[in-house]
N, C-alpha and C positions, 0 to 999 in steps of 0.2 A: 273538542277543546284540547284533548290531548295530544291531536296530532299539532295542533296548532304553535302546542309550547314548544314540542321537539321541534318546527320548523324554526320557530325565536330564538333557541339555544342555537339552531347549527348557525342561523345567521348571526349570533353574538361569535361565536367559532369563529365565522370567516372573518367577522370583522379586526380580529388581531392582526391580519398580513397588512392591513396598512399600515395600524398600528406599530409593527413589527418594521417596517420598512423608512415610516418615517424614523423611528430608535435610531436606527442607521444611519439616517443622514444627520439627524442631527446632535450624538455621539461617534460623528467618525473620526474624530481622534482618540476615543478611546477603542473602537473598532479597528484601527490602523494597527493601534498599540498591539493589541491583542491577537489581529492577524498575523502579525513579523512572529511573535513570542510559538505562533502556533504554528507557521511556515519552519522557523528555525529547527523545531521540534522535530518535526514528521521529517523535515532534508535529513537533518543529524543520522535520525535512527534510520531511515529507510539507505543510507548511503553505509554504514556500518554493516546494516543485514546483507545490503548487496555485497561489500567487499568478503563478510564471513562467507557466505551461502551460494554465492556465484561462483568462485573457483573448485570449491569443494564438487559441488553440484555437476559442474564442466569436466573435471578429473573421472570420477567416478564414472558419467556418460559415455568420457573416453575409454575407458577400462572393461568398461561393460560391465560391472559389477558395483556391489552398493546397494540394488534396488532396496532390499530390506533395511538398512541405514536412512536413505533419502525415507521412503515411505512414510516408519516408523518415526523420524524425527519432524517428519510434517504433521502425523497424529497427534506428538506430544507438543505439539507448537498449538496446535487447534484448540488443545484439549485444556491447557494450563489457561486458567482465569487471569486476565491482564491484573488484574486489584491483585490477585495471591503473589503476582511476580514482583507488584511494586511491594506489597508486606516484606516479598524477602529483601529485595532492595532496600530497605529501610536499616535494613541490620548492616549491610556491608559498604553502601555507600551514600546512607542516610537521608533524610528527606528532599524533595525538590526534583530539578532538570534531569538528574543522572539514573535514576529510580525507574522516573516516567520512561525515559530513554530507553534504560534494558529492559522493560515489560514491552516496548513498542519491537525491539530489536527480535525479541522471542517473536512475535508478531509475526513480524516480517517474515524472515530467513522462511520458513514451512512452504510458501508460493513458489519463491523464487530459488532453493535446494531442488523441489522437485519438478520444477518447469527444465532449470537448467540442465536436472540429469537427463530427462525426457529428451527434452530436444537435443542434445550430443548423442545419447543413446540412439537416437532414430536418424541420426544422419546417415544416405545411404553408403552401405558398405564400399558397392564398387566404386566412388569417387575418395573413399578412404584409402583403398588399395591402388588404385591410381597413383595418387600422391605420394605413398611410401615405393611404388617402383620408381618414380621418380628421384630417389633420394634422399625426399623429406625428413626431417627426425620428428621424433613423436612432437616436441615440440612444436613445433614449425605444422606438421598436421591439425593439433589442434587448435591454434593461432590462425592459419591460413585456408583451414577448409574446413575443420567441423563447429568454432564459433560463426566463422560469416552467414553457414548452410543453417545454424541452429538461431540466428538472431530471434527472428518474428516469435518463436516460440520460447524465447528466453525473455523477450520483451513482454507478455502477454502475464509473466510469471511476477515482472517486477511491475506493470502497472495493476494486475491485481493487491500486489503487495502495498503500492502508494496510498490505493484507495483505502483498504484498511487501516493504514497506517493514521492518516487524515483521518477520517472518521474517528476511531478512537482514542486520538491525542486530544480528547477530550476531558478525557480523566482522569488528566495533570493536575487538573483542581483539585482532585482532593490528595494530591500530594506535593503543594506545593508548585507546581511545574509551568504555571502563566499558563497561556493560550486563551481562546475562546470559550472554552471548560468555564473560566471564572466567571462569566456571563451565566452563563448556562443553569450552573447550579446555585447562583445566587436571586433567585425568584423573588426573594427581599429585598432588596437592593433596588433591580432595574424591571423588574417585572415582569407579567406573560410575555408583552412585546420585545423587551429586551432578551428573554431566554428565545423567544422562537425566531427574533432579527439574529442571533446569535447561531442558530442552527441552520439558519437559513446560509449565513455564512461560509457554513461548516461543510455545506451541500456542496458551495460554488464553488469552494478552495478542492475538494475533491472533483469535483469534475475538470476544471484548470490543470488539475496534475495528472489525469488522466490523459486528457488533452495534449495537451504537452507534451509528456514521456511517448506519446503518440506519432507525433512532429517528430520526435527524435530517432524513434525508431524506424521509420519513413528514410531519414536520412540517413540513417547507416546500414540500413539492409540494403543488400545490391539487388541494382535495378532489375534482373530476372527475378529475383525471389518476392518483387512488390506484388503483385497478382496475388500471389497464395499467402503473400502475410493480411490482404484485407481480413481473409477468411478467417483468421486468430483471432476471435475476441475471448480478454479475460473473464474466467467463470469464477465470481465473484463468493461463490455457493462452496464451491471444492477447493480453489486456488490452485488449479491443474487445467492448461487448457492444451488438447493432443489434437492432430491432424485429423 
């Protein structure tokens, strides 16, 4: 008898994904809504993290030095609770968009600091020293041969970062910030189906960006380095993905 209810429970369990799916169709205007509010979210902050934590991250590779900076500020990026970033954000620039924002931006930057220092770092030396009897300035080295040679594994840095990003811009809700969150955590409102049509969501919009920044990275690594960048995938666990 008892196994019989647990099999009636998990089948009432499964029965939410239809539930869930039809939510969707027939709330996709407020699913649209909700999607754009949570797209705008995750582009904002993961396009900020990149402009802070890519050049920093690329310098530092080139220099050869930093590891203890890169390392250390990926620890404290991991470590820091997104909710305790948005509490402090509350003090400085008050409830809503810009809150959620800098807790996603702390987010961010930890992947893509230590992917980019990684990957400049391990660029190999002799096409470094090449370049510079050539004439090259530091500049011009790091521009024309240790971003191009470090793409894939610069990439792997920032589409680990998107997925987190997406995932967690979930909990704009409780400060304000739109997205899919406001589904989510309102189980009163729209219900089991509507929170798990809402996460379901939440799953696609991250894989799409994955996907994506995938495509892109395809398209700008040169075509000798496409072979070895299949082998880059982002390690979703560390936010560190190495040769």
């Amino acid at each position: 008898m008892g196994a019989h209810t647990e099999g009636d429970v998990t089948l009432a369990d499964l029965g939410v994904f239809p539930d869930a799916v039809e939510f969707v169709v027939d709330e996709r205007a407020l699913i649209l809504e909700k999607t754009w509010e949570h797209v705008v979210l995750s582009a904002t902050s993961l396009a900020i993290a990149i402009a802070v934590a890519l050049p920093v991250g690329a310098w530092l590779g080139h220099l050869h030095r930093g590891s203890f900076v890169a390392v250390n500020v990926a620890n404290l990026g991991r470590a820091l609770p997104s909710l305790a970033v948005i509490a402090i954000g509350f003090v400085f620039l008050g409830v809503g968009f810009r809150s959620v924002a800098l807790a996603l931006v702390v987010l961010a930057v930890p992947p893509i600091l230590t992917n980019a220092y990684v990957a400049v770092d391990e660029v190999e030396p002799d096409a470094v020293d090449a370049a510079r009897g050539m004439g090259m300035s530091r500049w011009q080295v790091v521009r024309r041969i240790e971003l191009p040679l470090a793409l894939p594994l610069v990439f792997a840095g920032i589409r680990t970062a998107a997925v987190f990003v997406v995932a967690t811009a979930t909990i704009a809700a409780v400060a304000g910030g739109g997205g899919l969150g406001d589904i989510i955590v309102n189980q009163a409102s729209y219900g089991l189906e509507g929170v798990v049509g809402a996460a379901i969501c939440v799953s696609l919009l991250a894989l799409a960006a994955d996907v994506a920044l995938g495509l892109v990275q395809r398209l700008l690594t040169p075509a000798g380095l496409r072979a070895g960048a299949r082998a880059l995938e982002p390690d979703v666990t560390t936010g560190v993905t190495r040769r």
